[in-house]
C-alpha positions as CSV (number, residue, x, y, z in Angstrom):
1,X,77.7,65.5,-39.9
2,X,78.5,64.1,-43.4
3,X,80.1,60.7,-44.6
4,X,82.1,60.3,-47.7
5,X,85.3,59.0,-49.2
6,X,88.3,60.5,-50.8
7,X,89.3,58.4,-54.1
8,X,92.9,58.6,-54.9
9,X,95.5,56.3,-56.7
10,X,97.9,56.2,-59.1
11,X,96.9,56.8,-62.8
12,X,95.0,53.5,-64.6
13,X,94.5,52.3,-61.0
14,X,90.3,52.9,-61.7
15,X,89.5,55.6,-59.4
16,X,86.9,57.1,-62.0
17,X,85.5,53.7,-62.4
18,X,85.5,52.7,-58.9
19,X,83.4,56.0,-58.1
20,X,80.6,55.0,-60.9
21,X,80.6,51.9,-59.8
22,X,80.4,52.7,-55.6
23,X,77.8,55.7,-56.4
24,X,75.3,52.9,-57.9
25,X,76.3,50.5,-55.3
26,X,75.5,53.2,-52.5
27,X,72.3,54.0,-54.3
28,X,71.2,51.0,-54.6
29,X,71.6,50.4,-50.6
30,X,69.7,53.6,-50.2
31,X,71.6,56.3,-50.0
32,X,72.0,59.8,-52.1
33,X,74.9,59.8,-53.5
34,X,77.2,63.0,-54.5
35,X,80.0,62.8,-56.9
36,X,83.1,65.5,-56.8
37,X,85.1,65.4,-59.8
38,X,88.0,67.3,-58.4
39,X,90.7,65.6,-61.7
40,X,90.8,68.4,-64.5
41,X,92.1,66.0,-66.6
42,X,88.8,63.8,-66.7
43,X,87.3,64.9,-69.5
44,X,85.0,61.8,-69.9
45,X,83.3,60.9,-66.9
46,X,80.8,58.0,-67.1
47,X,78.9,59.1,-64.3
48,X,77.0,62.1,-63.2
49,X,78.7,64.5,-61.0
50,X,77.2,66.9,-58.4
51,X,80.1,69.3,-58.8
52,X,83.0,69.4,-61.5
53,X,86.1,71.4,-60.7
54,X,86.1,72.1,-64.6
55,X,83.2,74.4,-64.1
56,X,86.3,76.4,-62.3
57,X,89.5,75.6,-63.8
58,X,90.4,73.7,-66.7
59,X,93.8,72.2,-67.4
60,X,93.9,72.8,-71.1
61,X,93.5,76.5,-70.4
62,X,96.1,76.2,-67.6
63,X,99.0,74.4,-69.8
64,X,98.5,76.6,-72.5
65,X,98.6,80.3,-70.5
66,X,101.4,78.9,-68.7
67,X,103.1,76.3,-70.9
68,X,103.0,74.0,-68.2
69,X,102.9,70.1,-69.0
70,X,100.0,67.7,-67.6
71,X,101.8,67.5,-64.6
72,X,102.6,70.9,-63.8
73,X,99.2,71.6,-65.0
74,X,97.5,69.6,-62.1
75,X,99.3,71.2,-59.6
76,X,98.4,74.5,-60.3
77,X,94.7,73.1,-60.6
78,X,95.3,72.1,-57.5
79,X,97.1,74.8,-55.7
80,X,94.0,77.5,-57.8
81,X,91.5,75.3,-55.6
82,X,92.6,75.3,-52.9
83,X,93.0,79.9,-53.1
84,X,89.5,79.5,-54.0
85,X,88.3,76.8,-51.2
86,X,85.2,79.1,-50.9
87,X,83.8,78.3,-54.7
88,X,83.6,74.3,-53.4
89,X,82.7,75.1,-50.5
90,X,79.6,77.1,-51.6
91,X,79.3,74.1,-54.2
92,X,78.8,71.6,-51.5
93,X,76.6,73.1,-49.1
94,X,73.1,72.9,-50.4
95,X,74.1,68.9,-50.3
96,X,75.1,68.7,-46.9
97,X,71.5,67.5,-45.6
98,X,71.0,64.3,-47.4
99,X,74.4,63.3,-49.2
100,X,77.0,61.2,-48.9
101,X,80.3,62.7,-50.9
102,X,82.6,60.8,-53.1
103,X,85.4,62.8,-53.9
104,X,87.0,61.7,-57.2
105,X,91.0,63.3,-57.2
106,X,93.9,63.4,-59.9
107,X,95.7,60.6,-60.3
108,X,98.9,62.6,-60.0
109,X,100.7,60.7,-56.7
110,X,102.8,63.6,-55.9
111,X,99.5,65.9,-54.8
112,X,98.9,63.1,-51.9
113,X,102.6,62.6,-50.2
114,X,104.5,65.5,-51.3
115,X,102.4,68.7,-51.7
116,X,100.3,70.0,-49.8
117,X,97.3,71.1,-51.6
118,X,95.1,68.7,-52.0
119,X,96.0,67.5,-48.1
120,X,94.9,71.4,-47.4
121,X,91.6,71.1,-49.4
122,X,90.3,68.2,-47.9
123,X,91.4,69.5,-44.7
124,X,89.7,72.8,-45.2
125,X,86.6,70.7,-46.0
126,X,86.2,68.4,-43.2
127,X,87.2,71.6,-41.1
128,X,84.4,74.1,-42.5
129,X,81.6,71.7,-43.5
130,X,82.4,68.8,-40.7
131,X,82.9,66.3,-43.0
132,X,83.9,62.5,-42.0
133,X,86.0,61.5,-44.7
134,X,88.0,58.5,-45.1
135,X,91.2,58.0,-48.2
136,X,90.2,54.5,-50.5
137,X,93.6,54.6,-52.2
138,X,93.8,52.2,-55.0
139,X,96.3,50.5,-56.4
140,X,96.3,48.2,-59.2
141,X,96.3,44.4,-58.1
142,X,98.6,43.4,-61.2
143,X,101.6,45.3,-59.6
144,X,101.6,42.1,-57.1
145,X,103.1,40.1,-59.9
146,X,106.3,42.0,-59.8
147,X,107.8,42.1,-56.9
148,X,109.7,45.6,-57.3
149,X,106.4,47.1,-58.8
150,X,105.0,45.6,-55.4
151,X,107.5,47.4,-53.1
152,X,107.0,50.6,-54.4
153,X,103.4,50.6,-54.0
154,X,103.7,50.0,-50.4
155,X,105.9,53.0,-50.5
156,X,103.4,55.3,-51.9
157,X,101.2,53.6,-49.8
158,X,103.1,54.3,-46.9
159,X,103.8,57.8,-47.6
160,X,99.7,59.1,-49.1
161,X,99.0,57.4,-45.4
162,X,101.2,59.4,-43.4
163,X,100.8,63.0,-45.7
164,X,97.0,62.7,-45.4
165,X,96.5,61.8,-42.1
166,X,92.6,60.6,-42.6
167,X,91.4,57.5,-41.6
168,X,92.6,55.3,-44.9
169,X,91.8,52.1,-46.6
170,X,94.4,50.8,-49.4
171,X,92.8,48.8,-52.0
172,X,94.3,46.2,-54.9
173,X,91.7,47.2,-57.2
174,X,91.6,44.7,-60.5
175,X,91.7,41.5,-58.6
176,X,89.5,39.8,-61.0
177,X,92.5,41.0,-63.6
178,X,95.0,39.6,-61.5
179,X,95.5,36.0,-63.2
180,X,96.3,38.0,-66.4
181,X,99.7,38.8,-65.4
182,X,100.7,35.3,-64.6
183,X,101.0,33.2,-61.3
184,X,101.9,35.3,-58.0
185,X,105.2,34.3,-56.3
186,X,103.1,34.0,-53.0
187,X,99.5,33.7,-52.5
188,X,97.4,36.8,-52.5
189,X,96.7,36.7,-48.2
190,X,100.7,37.7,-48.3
191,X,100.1,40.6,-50.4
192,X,97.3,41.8,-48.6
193,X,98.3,41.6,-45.7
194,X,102.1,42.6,-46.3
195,X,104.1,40.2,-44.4
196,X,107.3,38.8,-43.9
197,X,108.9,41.2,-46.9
198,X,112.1,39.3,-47.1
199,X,110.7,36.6,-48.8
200,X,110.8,38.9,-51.9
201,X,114.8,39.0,-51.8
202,X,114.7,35.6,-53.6
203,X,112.6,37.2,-56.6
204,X,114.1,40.2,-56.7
205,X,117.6,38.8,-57.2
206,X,116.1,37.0,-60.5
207,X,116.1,40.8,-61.9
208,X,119.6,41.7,-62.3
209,X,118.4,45.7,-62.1
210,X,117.0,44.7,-58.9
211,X,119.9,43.0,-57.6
212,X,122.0,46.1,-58.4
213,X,120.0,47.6,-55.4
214,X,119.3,44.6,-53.1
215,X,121.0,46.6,-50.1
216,X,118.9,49.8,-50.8
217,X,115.6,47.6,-51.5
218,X,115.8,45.8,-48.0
219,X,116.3,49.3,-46.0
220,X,113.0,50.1,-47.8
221,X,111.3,46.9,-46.6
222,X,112.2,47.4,-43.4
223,X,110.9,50.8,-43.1
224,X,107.7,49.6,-44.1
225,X,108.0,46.6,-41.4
226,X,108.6,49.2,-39.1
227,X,105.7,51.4,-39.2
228,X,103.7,48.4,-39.7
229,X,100.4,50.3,-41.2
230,X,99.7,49.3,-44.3
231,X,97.9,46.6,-45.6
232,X,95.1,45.9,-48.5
233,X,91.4,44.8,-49.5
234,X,91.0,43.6,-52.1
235,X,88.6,44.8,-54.8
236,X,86.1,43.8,-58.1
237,X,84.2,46.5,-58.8
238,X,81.3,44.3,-60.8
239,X,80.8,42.1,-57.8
240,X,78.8,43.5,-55.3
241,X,79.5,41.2,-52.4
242,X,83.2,42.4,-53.0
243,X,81.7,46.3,-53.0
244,X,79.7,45.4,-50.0
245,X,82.6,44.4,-47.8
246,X,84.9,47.3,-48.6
247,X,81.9,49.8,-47.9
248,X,81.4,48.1,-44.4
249,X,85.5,48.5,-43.7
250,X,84.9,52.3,-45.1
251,X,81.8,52.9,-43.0
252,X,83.5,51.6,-39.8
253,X,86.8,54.0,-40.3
254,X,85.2,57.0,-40.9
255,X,82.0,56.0,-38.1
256,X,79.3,56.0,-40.7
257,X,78.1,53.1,-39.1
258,X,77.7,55.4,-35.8
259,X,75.4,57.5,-37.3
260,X,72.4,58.5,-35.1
261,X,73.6,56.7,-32.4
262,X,73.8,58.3,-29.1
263,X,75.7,55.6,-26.7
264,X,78.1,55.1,-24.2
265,X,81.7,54.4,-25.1
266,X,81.4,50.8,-24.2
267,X,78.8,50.7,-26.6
268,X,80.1,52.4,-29.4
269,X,83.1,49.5,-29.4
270,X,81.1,46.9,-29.4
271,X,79.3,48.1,-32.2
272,X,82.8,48.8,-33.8
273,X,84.2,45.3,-33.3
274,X,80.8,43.4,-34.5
275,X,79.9,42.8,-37.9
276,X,77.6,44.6,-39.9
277,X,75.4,43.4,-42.3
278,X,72.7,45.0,-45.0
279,X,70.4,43.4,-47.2
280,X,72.5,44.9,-50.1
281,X,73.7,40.6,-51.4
282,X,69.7,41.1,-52.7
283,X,70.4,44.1,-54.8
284,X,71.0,42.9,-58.6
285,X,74.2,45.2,-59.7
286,X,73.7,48.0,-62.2
């Protein structure tokens, strides 16, 4: 059984970042680390990865033979993996052993609530090399300053959740950014913790584009209410104790934390429920 995460997020949202950062973190804690670059547009990746998809497909060769765009591009990157599941696969099994996986994906949203490729990749993977994989999807913390900005990423948020269907973790990632964009109609526990949504009416009305759709913007608002599932962490990569708590969230949603443990049910949830704590707070960050 194998433990890892699945980065995805909007573009400029830091998923490449966050997985340099979280391999060093994870390191440092004690475990062997694998990185999967599985974007075909990162062509400048500050950390060292165990497998690179460009070693398969690259997209400059794919929008040029088929005079696709970027976009386009990365969904026939996409679509070409997951036809040839069997070249990753082979890719990832002499790690199995002793690795934990971070899977670093495009930051094209579409791939993760409307097609089903990448969905059919991961699926393939947890499927064939019994992975347990939980979704970190990031989304920049400076979208809470406006509040329309805001309501759509509970949206995607909403949707990646329900397309993916793996255990998932929505992160504002930035926070220590957040302060740049000016003072937050609320204060940040209402953002993570998406409540009461019609507050935001007020602010919205101050933008007359968003007025125009005040009837439409509640009826989204209230689908999110309804299914009541999402909600963020929050997120600064530089500071450990911040890396530290979101790694004990992600090891108890995908059951890292069950590891090696042969127990009774009973015993497994009170595990699950109690707080977990490593000496990682001693560990200088790289």
């Amino acid at each position: 059984m194998v433990f890892g995460q699945v980065v995805i997020g909007p573009p400029g949202s830091g998923k490449t970042t966050y997985c340099n950062g979280m391999s060093q973190f994870l390191s440092l804690i004690g475990r062997k680390v694998a990185v999967i670059n599985l974007d075909p547009a990162n062509d400048a990746l500050p950390y060292e990865c165990a497998v690179n998809i460009e070693d398969l497909i690259k997209l400059s060769d794919v929008m040029m033979e088929h005079s696709l765009g970027p976009n386009g591009g990365l969904v026939y990157c996409m679509d070409y993996l997951e036809k040839n599941i069997d070249w990753l696969q082979s890719k990832l099994e002499p790690l199995l052993k002793d690795h934990y996986f971070l899977f670093d994906f495009p930051g094209q949203v579409e791939l993760f609530f409307l097609h089903s490729s990448a969905r059919s990749v991961i699926m393939g993977l947890i499927k064939k090399l019994d992975l347990r994989l939980t979704a970190v999807h990031l989304v920049d913390a400076h979208l809470c300053s406006d509040p329309g900005k805001y309501v759509s990423a509970l949206l995607l948020s909403l949707s990646t959740m329900l397309h993916m269907e793996l255990p998932h973790i929505n992160v504002l990632s930035k926070i220590d950014l957040i302060e740049n964009y000016g003072k937050l109609a609320f204060n940040l526990d209402f953002y993570t913790d998406v409540q009461d949504l019609s507050y935001l009416q007020y602010h919205l009305d101050q933008d007359p584009r968003s007025a125009k759709y005040r009837k439409l913007t509640k009826e989204l608002c209230d689908v999110i209410e309804d299914y009541s599932l999402v909600n963020f962490t929050t997120l600064d990569i530089q500071d450990k104790e911040s890396v530290g708590n979101l790694v004990k969230q992600i090891d108890k949603s995908n059951g890292y934390i069950f590891a090696g443990i042969d127990a009774s049910a009973v015993e497994f949830s009170k595990i699950a429920i109690r707080d977990v704590d490593w000496e990682y707070y001693k560990y200088p960050f790289l």
